[in-house]
C-alpha positions in Angstrom: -13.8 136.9 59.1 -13.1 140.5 58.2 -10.0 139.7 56.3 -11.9 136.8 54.2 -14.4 139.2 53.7 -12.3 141.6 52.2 -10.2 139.4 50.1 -13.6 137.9 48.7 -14.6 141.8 48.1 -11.2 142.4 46.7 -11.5 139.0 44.3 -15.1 140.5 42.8 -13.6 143.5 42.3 -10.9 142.6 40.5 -13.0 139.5 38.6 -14.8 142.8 37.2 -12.2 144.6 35.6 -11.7 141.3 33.4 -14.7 140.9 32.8 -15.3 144.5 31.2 -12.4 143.7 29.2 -14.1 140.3 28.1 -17.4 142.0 27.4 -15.2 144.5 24.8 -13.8 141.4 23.2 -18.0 140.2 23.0 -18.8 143.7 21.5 -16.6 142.3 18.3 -18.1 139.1 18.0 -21.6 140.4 18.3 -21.1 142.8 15.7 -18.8 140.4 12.8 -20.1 137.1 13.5 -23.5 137.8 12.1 -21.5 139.2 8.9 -19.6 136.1 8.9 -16.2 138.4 9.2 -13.2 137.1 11.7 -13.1 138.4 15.1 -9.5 138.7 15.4 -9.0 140.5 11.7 -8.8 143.4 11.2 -8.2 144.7 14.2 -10.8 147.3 16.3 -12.1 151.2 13.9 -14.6 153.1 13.6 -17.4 151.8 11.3 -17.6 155.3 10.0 -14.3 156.4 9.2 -12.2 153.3 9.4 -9.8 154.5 11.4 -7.9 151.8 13.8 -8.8 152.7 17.0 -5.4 153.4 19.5 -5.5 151.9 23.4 -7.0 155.1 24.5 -10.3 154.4 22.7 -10.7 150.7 23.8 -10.7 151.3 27.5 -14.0 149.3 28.5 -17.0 151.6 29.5 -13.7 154.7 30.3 -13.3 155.5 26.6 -17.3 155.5 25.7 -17.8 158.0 28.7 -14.7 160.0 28.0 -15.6 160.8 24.5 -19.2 160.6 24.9 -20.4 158.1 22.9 -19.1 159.6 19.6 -15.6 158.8 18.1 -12.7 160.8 18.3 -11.8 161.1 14.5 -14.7 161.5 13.1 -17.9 162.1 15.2 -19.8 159.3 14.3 -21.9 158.2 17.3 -20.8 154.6 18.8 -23.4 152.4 19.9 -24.6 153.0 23.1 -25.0 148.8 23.5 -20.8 148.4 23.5 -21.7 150.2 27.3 -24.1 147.9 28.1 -22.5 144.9 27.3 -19.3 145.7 28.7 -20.6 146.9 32.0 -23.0 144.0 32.2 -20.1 141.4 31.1 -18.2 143.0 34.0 -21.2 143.0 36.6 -21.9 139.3 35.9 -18.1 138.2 36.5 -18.1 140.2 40.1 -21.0 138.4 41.2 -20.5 135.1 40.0 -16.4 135.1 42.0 -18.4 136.6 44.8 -20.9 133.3 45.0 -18.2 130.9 43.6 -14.7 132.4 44.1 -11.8 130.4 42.2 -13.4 126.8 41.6 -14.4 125.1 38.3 -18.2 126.0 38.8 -16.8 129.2 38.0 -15.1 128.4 35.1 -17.9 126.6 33.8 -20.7 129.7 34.2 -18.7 132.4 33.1 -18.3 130.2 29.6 -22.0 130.2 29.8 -22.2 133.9 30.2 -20.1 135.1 27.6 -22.0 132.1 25.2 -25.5 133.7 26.7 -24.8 137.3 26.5 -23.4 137.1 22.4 -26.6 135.3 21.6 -29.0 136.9 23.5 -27.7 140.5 21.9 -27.7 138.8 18.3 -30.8 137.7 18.8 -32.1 140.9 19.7 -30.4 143.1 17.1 -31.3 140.4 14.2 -33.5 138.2 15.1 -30.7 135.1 14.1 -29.6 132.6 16.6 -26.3 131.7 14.5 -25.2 127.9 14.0 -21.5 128.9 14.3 -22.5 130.2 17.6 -24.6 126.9 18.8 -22.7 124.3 17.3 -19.3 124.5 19.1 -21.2 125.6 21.8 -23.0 122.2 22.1 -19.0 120.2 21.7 -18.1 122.2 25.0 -21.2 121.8 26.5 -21.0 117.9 25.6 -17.6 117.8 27.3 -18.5 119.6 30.2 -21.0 117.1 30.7 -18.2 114.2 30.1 -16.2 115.7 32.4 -15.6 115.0 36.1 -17.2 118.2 37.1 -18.8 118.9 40.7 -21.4 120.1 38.5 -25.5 120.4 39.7 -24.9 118.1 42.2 -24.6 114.7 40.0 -22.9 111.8 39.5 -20.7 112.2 35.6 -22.8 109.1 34.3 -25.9 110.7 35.7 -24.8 114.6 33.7 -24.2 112.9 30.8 -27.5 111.0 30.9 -29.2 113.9 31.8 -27.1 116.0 29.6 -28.4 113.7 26.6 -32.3 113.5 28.0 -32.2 117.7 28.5 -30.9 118.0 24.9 -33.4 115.4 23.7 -36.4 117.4 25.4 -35.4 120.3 24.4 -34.9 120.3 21.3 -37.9 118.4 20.2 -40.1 120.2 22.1 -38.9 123.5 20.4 -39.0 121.4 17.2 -43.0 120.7 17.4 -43.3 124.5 18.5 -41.7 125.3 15.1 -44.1 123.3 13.3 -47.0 124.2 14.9 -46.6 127.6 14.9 -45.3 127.9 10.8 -42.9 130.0 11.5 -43.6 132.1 14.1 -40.7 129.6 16.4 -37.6 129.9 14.4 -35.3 127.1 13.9 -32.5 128.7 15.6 -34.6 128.6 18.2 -34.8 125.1 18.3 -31.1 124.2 18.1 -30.6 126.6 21.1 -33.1 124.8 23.2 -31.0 121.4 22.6 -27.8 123.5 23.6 -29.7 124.6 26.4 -30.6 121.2 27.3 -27.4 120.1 27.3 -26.0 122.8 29.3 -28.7 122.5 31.7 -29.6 118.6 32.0 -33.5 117.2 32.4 -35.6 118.3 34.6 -33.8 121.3 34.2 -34.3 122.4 30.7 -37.8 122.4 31.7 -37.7 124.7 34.4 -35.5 127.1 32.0 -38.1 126.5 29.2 -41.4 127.8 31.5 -39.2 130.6 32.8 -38.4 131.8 29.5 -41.9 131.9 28.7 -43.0 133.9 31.4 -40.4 136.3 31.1 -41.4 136.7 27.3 -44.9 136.9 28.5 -44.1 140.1 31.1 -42.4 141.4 28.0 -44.7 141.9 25.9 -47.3 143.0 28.8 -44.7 146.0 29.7 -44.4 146.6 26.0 -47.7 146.6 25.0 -48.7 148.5 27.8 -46.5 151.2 27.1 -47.8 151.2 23.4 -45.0 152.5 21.7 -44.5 151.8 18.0 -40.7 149.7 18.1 -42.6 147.6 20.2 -45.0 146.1 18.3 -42.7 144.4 16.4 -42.4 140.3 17.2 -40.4 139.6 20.3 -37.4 137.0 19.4 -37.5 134.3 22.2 -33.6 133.9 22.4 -33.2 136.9 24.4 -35.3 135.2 26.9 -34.2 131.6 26.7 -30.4 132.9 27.1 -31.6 134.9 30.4 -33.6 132.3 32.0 -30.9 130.0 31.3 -28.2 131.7 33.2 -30.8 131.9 36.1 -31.2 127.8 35.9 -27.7 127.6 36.3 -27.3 129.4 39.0 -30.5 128.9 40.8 -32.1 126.1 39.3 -30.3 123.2 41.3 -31.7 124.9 44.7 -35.3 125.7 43.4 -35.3 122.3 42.0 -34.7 121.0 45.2 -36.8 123.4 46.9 -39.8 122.1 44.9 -38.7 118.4 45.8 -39.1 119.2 49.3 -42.4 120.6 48.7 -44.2 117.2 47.3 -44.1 115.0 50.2 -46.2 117.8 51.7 -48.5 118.3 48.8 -49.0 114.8 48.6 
C-alpha cells in the first residue's frame, strides 16, 4: 500500500515537471496565435529586444523567478501570466495522473487542458475565441468520440450520438443567445459551445453551460463589489465556459449520476 502510494506520488510528481514544460510551450501559442504568426518560427526572445533567449532563460517558472520577472538583456519586464500558466499547466497534469495515472482517460483530459487553458487566456487577454483554435479542436474532439474510448461511461454508438446531440445543443443554444442579445454573446462564443458539446456529450453540455453561468455570475458579484475600475469592463464568457468545462469532464459523469439517484426520491 505504501509502496503504491509512493509510486502514484512519484508519477504526479514527475507528470508535473512535463507539464510546466507544456504550459511554456502554451505561453507561445497564446501569445502568436492571435497574431496569426507560427508557433514553432522563430524560435523563443524577448519582445523588447529581440534577443533569442538561451536554455537558461526557458526553464519553466525557474528562469521567471531567477531573474525576477525582467529579462536578462535588456530589462524589459516579462509577463507575469507566462508564471501563471506554466505553474497552472504543471498543477493540472499532477492532479489529473494522481486521479487517472497512465490510461487513455488521461490522454484524453490533458488534450482538453492544454485546448482549455490556450483559450481561456486568449479569451481573457482579447476577448477572441480563435477559429484556428476551435476548428481542429472539434476534428479531435469528433474522433475522440469515434473512438473506442472508456470514455463517460458509454457505449461508442451512444458518445457519438451524444457527441452529435451535445454539439447540436450547444451550439444553437449559444447561437439564439447571440441573436438575442445583438452582440453582447460573441460568435466565437457560439462555436466553442458546439466544441464543448462535443467534447462533453448531452446532458452534459448542459450541466457545463449552467455552471459557466454561475461562475460568470460570482464574477462579476466579486468584481463589482470590489469596485475597481479594470473591472467594469464586459466580462468575456470563454474564460468561464473553458473552466466549467474541465470541471464536467472530470466531475460531471459522477454529479450526473448523483442527480439521477436523486429523482426516484424526489418523485
Amino acid at each position: 500500500m505504501h509502496t503504491i502510494g509512493a509510486v502514484q506520488i512519484l508519477g504526479a510528481f514527475l507528470f508535473a515537471l512535463v507539464g510546466l514544460t507544456v504550459g511554456s510551450f502554451l505561453n507561445v501559442c497564446i501569445d502568436r496565435l492571435p497574431r496569426g504568426e507560427s508557433v514553432v518560427r522563430p524560435p523563443s526572445h524577448c519582445d523588447g529586444c529581440q534577443r533569442r533567449l538561451g536554455v537558461r532563460d526557458l526553464i519553466p517558472v525557474i528562469s521567471y523567478l531567477q531573474l525576477r520577472g525582467r529579462c536578462r538583456h535588456c530589462g524589459a519586464s516579462i509577463p507575469r501570466k507566462l508564471l501563471w500558466v506554466e505553474f497552472v499547466t504543471g498543477a493540472i497534469f499532477g492532479l489529473l495522473f494522481w486521479r487517472y495515472g497512465l490510461s487513455l482517460e488521461l490522454g484524453v483530459l490533458i488534450f482538453y487542458a492544454c485546448l482549455f487553458i490556450i483559450i481561456f487566456v486568449i479569451d481573457l487577454e482579447h476577448h477572441l475565441i480563435l477559429n484556428r483554435v476551435v476548428y481542429p479542436a472539434m476534428v479531435v474532439a469528433l474522433l475522440l468520440a469515434l473512438a473506442p474510448l472508456p470514455w463517460l461511461g458509454e457505449a461508442m454508438t451512444d458518445r457519438l450520438a451524444s457527441a452529435g446531440l451535445g454539439a447540436g445543443v450547444g451550439f444553437f443554444l449559444f447561437l439564439l443567445l447571440a441573436v438575442i442579445s445583438r452582440g453582447g454573446m460573441g460568435w466565437g462564443d457560439v462555436k466553442l459551445a458546439g466544441l464543448i458539446g462535443l467534447a462533453t456529450g448531452f446532458p452534459l453540455v448542459v450541466f457545463s453551460v449552467v455552471l459557466a453561468a454561475v461562475l460568470g455570475i460570482l464574477a462579476a458579484a466579486v468584481m463589482a463589489a470590489a469596485r475597481r475600475r479594470k473591472f467594469r469592463q464586459a466580462l468575456p464568457f470563454g474564460p468561464f465556459l473553458a473552466v466549467s468545462t474541465m470541471i464536467t469532464l472530470v466531475w460531471g459523469s459522477q454529479i450526473l449520476g448523483w442527480y439521477q439517484g436523486l429523482m426516484p426520491v424526489a418523485g
